[in-house]
C-alpha positions in Angstrom: 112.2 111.4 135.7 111.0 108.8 137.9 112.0 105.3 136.8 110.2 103.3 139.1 107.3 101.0 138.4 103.8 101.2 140.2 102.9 98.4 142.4 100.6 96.7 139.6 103.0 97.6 137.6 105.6 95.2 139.3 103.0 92.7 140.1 102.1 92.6 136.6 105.8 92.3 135.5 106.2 89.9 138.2 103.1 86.8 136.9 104.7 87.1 133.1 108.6 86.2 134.6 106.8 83.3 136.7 104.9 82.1 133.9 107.1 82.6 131.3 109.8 81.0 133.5 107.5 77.9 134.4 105.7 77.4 130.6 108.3 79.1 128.4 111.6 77.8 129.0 114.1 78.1 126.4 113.7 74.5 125.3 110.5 74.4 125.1 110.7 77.4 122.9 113.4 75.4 120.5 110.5 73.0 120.6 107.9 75.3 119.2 110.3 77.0 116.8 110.9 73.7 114.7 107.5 72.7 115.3 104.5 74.9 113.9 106.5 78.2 115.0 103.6 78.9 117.7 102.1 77.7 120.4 98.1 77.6 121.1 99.0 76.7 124.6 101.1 80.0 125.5 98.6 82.0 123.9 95.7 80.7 125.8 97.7 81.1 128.7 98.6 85.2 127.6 94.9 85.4 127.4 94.0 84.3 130.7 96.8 86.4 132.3 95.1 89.0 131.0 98.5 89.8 128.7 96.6 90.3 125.7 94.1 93.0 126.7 97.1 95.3 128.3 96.6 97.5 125.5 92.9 97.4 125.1 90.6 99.5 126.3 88.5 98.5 129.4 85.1 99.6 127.0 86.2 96.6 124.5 87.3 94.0 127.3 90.8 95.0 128.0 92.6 96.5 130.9 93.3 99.9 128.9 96.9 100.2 129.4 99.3 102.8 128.6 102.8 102.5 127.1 104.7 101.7 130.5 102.5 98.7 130.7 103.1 97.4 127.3 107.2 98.1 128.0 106.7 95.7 131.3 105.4 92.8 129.3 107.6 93.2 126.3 110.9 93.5 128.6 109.8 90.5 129.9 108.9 88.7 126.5 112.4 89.5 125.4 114.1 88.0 128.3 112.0 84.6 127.7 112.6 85.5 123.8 108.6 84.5 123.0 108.0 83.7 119.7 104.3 84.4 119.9 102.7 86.6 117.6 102.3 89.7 120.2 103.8 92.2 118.8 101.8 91.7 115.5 98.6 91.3 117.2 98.3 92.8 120.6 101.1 96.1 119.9 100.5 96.8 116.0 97.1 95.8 115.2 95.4 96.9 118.4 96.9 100.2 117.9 95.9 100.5 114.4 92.3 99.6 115.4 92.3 101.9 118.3 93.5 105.1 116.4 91.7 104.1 113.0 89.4 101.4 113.4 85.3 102.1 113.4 83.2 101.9 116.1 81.9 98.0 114.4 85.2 97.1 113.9 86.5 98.0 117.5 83.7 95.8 118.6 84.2 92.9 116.5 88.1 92.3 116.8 89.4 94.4 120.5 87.3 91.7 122.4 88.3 89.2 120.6 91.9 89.6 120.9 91.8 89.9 124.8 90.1 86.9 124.7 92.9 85.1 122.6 90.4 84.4 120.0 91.8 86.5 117.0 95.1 86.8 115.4 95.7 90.4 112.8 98.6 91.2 111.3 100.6 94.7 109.8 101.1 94.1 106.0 103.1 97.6 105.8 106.4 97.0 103.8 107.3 96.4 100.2 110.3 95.0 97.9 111.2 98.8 97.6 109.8 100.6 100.5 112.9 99.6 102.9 112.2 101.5 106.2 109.5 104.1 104.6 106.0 103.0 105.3 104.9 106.0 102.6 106.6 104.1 100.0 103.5 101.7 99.4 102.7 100.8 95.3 100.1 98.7 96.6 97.1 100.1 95.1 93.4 100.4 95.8 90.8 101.3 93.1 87.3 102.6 94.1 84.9 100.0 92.3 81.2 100.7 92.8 80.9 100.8 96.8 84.0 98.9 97.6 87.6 98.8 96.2 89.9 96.6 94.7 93.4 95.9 95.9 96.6 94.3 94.1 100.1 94.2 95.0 103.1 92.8 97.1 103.4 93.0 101.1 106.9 91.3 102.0 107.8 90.6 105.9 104.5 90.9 107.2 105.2 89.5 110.7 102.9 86.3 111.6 100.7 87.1 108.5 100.4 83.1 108.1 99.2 82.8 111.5 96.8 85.6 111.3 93.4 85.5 110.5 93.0 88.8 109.2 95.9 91.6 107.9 96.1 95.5 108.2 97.0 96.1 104.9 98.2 99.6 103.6 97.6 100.8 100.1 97.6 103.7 98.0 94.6 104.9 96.5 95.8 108.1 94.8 99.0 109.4 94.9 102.6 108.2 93.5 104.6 105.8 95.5 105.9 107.9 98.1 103.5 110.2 98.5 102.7 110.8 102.3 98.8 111.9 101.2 96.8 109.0 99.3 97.1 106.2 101.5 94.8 104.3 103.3 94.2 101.1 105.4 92.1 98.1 104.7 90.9 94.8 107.3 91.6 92.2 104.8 91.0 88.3 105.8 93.7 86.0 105.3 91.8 83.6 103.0 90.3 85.9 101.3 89.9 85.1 97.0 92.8 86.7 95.7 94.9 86.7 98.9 98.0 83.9 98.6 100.2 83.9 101.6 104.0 82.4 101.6 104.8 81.3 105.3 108.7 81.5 106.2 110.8 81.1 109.6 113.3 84.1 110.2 116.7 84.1 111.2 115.4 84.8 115.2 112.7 81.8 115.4 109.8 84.1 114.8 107.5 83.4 111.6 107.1 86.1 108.6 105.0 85.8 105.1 104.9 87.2 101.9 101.2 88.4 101.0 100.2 88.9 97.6 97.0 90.4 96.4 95.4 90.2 93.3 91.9 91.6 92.5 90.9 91.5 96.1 87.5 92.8 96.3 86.5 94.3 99.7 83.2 96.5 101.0 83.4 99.8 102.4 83.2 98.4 105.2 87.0 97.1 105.5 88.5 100.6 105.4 90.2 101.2 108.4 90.5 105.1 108.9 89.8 107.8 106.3 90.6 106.8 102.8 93.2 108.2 101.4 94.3 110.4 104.9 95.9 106.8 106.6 99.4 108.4 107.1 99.5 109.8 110.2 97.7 106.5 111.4 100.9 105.0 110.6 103.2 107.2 111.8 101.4 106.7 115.2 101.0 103.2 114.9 104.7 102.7 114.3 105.6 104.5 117.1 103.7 102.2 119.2 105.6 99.3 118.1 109.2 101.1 118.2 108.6 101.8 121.6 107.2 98.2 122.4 110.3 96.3 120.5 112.9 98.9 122.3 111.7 97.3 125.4 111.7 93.8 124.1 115.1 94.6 123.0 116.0 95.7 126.5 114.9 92.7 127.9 117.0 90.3 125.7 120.1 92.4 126.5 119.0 91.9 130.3 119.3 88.3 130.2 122.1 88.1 127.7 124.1 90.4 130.8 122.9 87.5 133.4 124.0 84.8 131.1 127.4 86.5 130.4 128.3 87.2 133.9 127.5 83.6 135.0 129.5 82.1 132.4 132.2 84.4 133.4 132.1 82.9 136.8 132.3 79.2 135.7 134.5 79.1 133.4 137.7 78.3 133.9 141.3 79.1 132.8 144.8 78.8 133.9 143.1 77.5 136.8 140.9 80.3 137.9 137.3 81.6 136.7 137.8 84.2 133.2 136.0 86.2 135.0 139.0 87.3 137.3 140.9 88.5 134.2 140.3 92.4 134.5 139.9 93.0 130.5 136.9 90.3 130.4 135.2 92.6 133.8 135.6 95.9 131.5 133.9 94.5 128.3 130.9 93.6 131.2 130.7 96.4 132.8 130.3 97.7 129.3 127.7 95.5 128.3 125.7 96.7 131.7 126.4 100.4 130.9 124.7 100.2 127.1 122.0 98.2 128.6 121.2 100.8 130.9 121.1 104.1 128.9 119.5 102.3 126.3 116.8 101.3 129.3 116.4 105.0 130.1 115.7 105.7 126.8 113.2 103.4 126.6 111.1 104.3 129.6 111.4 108.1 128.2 110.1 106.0 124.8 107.3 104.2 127.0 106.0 107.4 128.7 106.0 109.6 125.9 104.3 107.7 123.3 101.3 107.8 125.0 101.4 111.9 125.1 99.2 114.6 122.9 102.7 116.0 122.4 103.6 113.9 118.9 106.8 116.0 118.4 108.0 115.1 121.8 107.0 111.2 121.4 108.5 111.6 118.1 111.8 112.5 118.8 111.9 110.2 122.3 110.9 106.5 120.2 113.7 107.9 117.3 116.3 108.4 120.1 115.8 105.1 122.1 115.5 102.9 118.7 118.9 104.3 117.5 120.5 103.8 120.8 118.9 100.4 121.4 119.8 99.2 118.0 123.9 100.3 119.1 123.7 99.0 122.7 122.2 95.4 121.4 125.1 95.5 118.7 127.7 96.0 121.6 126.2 93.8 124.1 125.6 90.9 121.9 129.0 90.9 119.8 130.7 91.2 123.6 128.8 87.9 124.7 129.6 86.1 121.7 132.9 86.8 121.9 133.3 86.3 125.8 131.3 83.1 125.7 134.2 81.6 122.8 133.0 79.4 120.2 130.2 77.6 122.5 128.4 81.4 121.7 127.6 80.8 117.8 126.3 77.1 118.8 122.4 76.1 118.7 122.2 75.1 122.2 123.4 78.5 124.1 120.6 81.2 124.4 123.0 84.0 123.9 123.3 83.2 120.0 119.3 83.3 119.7 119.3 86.5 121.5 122.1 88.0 119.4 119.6 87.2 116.6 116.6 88.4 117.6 118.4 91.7 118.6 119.3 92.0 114.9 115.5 91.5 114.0 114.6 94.0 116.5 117.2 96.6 114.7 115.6 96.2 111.5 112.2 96.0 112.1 110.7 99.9 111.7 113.8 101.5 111.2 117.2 100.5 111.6 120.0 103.4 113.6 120.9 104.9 110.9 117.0 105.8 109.7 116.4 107.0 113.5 119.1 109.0 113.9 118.7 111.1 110.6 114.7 111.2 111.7 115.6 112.4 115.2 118.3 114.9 113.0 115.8 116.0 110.8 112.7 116.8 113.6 115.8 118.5 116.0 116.8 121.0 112.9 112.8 121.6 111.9 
């Protein structure tokens, strides 16, 4: 396949590494990370870069992007290592509005994300759900013409920056039950809704969300109720395929850094980087980075198909072989960079975590690779 990008394409790849490069250096990202965790500036600058309508559709004031579009800008976004509340917003919750969301409810939030003037956020996992976005004991009773919603959403990625939460619960059904569950716009400060803001190991933000008696209108369900599953199995492909790319990016710059470390530090004399052993573990790091990039693009391209089989079993294979290629090329620079690697001041230890974050965020390897197993054997 061809792995070349179209001329906007590099253009658009191009204005997020100069402005990420200019605006998002990595100490002014230290700076936002022990201060509020994100940064109204960047965002406003996303928004008039036109970042945050890539993957809204031109009718709702977006540029109506397709998944090689959305790899560009999160390749990029993991070289810079943004801490913005992207993924959440523009890659999960757009998504979930544009395969579920009603007419009124594409018009009220897909214009105002492009514009930068709404945050949303996925509340999909539980205490017990792991890596199973079925497993939901969240539950939703029909009262009157609305529903009621308790229950426990842990991880939910920038819920305590966003304004309103994609919450997934089940209203009929036992716990893992693929049938019975549905999806519900809920706003952040909503009665019943207490929200319990943290910082993750990689710099990014995360809460807790716990609902009690949350009453909502008919009006907040987002896709049929009770038929939300294959919603989510969409949606999370989506974001798979966006945080491969991110991941790709971060083991991009974690190469660069490597290698010029390599050739300025010194030893008996001469540069490490003349000592053939240290050249193999880098040309290793390179050659995980760049299956796992192929992968990727296949990922990128196929996501967007009417084949779900075939976009299935492309986001399974690239996630499992990201998540090994980001083990192998950050454990190599952490090791080749000697005890200055593990310290707070070196990018390549903030990398090495945020590849972690990336592995366990919608499936780890090992859930991929028996998903990919199970849809090659059907």
């Amino acid at each position: 396949m061809d792995f070349n990008l179209s001329d906007e394409q590099q253009q658009l790849r191009d204005a997020v590494r100069r402005y990420l490069a200019q605006e998002y250096g990595f100490e002014a990202r230290r700076a936002i990370i022990h201060g509020d965790g994100t940064s109204a500036a960047a965002w406003q600058g996303f928004a008039e870069l036109g970042l945050l309508g890539v993957p809204v559709p031109e009718a709702h004031g977006g540029f109506g992007g397709n998944g090689v579009d959305l790899m560009v800008v999160m390749e990029e976004f993991g070289r810079a290592l943004v801490v913005e509340p992207y993924f959440a917003t523009a890659v999960m919750s757009v998504a979930f509005l544009k395969a579920g969301g009603s007419d009124a409810q594409k018009a009220a939030s897909l214009p105002a994300i492009a514009e930068g003037r709404l945050l949303m956020a996925a509340a999909l996992t539980e205490r017990q759900s792991r890596h199973e976005l079925f497993n939901v004991e969240t539950r939703a009773r029909v009262v009157g013409d609305g529903f009621v919603l308790d229950g426990h959403k842990t991880v939910v990625l920038h819920g305590g920056q966003a304004q309103q939460l994609i919450v997934s619960a089940r209203s009929a059904g036992d716990a893992r039950d693929l049938s019975g569950l549905s999806l519900f716009v809920v706003p952040r400060g909503h009665p019943g809704v207490t929200v319990s803001d943290y910082r993750t190991i990689d710099g990014m933000r995360a809460a807790d969300v716990t609902l009690t008696g949350v009453k909502l209108p008919r009006a907040a369900l987002l896709g049929p109720q009770g038929g939300a599953w294959a919603i989510l199995e969409s949606v999370a492909r989506t974001g798979a395929a966006a945080l491969v790319a991110e991941s790709i990016g971060c083991m991009l710059a974690v190469n660069d850094a490597t290698v010029e470390y390599l050739k300025t530090r010194k030893q008996f004399g001469v540069p490490i980087g003349k000592f053939q052993v240290l050249q193999h573990r880098a040309v290793e790091m390179f050659m995980e980075t760049e299956q796992a990039r192929s992968l990727a693009m296949l990922a990128a391209v196929k996501v967007d198909g009417a084949d779900a089989g075939a976009a299935a079993r492309a986001v399974h294979a690239a996630k499992a072989r990201a998540a090994k290629a980001g083990r192998v090329v950050g454990q190599s620079a952490i090791q080749l960079h000697g005890g200055m690697g593990m310290t707070d001041e070196m990018a390549v230890g903030h990398y090495f975590k945020r590849l972690a974050m990336i592995e366990a965020t919608l499936g780890d390897a090992d859930h991929h690779l028996g998903a990919f197993a199970a849809l090659a054997t059907a």
